[in-house]
C-alpha positions in Angstrom: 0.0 0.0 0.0 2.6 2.3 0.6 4.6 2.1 -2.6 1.3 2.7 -4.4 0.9 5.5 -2.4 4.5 6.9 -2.7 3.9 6.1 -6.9 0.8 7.8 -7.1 2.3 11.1 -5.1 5.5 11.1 -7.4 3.2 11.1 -10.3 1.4 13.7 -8.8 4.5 15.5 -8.3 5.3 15.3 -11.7 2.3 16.3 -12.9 1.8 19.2 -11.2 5.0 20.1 -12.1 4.4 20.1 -15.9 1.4 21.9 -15.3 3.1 25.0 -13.4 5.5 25.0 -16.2 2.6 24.9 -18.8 0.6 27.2 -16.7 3.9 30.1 -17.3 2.8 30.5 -20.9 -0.4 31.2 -20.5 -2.1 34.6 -20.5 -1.1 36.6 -17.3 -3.9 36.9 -15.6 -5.1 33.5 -16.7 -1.3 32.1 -15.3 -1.8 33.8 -12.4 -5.3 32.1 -11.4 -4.2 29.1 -12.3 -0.9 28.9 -10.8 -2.3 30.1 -7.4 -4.7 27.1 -7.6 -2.1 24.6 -8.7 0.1 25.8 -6.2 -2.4 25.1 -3.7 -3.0 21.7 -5.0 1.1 21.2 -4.4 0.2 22.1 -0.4 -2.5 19.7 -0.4 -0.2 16.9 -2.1 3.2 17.8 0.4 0.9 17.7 3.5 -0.1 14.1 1.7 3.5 13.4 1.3 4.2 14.1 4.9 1.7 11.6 6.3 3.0 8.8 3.7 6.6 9.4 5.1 5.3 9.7 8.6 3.2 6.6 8.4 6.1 4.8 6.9 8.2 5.6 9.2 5.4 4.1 12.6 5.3 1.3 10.2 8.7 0.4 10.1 9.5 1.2 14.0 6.7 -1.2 15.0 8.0 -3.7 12.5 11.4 -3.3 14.5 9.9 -3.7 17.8 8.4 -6.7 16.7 11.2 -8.4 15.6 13.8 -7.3 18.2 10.9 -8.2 21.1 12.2 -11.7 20.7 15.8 -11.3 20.7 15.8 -8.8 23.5 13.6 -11.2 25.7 16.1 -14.1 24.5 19.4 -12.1 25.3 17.9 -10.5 28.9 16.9 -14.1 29.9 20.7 -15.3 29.0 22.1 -12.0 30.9 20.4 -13.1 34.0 21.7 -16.7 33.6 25.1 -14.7 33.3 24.9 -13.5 36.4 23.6 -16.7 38.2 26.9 -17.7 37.0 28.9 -15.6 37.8 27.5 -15.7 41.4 28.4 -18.7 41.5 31.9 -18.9 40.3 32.6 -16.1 42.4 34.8 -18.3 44.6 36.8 -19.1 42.0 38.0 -15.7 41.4 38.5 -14.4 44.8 42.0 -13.8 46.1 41.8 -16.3 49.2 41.1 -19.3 46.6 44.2 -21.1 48.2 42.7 -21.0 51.8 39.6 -21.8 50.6 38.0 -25.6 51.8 38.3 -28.7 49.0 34.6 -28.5 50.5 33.9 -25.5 49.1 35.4 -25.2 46.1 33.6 -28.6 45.1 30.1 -27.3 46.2 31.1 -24.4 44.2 31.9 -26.4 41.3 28.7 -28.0 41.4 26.8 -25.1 41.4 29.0 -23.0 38.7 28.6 -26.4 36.5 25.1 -26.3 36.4 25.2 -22.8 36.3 27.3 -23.2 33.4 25.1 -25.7 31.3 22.1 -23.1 32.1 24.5 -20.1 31.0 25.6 -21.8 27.6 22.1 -23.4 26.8 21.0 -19.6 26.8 23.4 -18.3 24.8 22.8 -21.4 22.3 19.0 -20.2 22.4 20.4 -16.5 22.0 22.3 -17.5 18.6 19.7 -18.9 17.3 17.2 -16.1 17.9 19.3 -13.9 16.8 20.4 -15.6 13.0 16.8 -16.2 12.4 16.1 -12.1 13.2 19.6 -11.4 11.3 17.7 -12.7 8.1 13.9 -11.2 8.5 15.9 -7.5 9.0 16.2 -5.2 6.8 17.5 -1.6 6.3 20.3 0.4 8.2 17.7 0.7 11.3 17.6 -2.9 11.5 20.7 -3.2 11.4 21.9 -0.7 13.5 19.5 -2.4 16.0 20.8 -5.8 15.5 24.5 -4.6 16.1 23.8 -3.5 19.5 22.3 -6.4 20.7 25.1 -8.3 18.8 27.6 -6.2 21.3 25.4 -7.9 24.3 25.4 -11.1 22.9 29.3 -10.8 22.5 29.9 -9.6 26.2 27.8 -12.4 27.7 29.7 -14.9 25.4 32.7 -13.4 26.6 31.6 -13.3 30.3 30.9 -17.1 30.0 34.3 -18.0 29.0 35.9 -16.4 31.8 33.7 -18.2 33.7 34.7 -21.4 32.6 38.4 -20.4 32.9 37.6 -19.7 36.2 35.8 -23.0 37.4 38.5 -24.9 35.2 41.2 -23.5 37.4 38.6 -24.1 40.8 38.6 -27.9 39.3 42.5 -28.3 39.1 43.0 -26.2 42.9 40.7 -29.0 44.0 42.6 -31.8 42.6 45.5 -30.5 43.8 44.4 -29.8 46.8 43.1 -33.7 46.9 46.5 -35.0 45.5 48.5 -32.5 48.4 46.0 -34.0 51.1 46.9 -37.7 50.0 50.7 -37.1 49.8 50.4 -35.5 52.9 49.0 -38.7 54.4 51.2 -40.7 52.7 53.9 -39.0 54.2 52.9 -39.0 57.8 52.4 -42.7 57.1 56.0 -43.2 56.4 57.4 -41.0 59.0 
């Protein structure tokens, strides 16, 4: 409807045009009358104009809200996962790790793995949402949209990883710790 629209007031456009240009080599007082009228017609069409661009422009905004809804919900839903996780790897990055109970850390571990799983199903759900939305946008707004939620995709992605660094390295401590407590033993044993 709204390339018809934007066809038929081009055409108008066009038409009045020729006709103001016609309407020049008329009689005076006959050009006169008639280009006040025409020119009055080209208000009525550029007020016409103005609602076809406005209404264009609501009509693509809503279409935009519409398809970034989803992605937004998806990527706030994986943000608050983020931060489950990062609750609960928060042991793993705190300076006393080394002090820190084998107890701990491994009820730690358990949470921040399941955490984890939760974090990275998210994000797989995020992906997706987000290449399917990638294809149905189109135009610079879209676009422009699409990056920024891209940026918040890419800092929870990155936030993940440093997660998992950081419960990989709780896992080793642990074993370590596990190994030092059974030397340990072993050593008392022989002495």
């Amino acid at each position: 409807a709204s390339q018809k629209s934007q066809a038929a007031v081009n055409a108008a456009t066009t038409f009045l045009r020729t006709k103001l240009a016609e309407a020049k080599r008329l009689v005076p007082d006959l050009a006169a009358s008639v280009t006040e009228e025409l020119t009055a017609h080209q208000a009525r069409l550029e007020a016409a104009a103005k609602k076809l661009a406005d209404f264009k422009k609501e009509t693509m905004e809503r279409k935009m809200a519409a398809i970034m809804a989803e992605v937004v919900d998806a990527v706030s839903a994986c943000e608050k996962k983020m931060e489950v996780l990062t609750k609960a790897a928060e042991v793993f990055s705190s300076d006393s790790l080394e002090s820190t109970s084998s107890e701990t850390l491994k009820e730690a571990l358990e949470k921040t793995t399941a955490a984890e799983k939760e974090a990275s199903a998210a994000m797989l759900e995020v992906r997706k949402c987000f290449a399917s939305k990638q294809k149905e946008a189109k135009g610079p707004d879209a676009v422009q949209a699409l990056g920024k939620v891209q940026g918040r995709i890419n800092a929870c992605q990155q936030e993940l990883m440093k997660q998992k660094k950081a419960a990989a390295s709780g896992d080793k401590l642990i074993k370590g710790k596990e190994i030092l407590t059974e030397e340990d033993a072993k050593i008392k044993k022989i002495e």
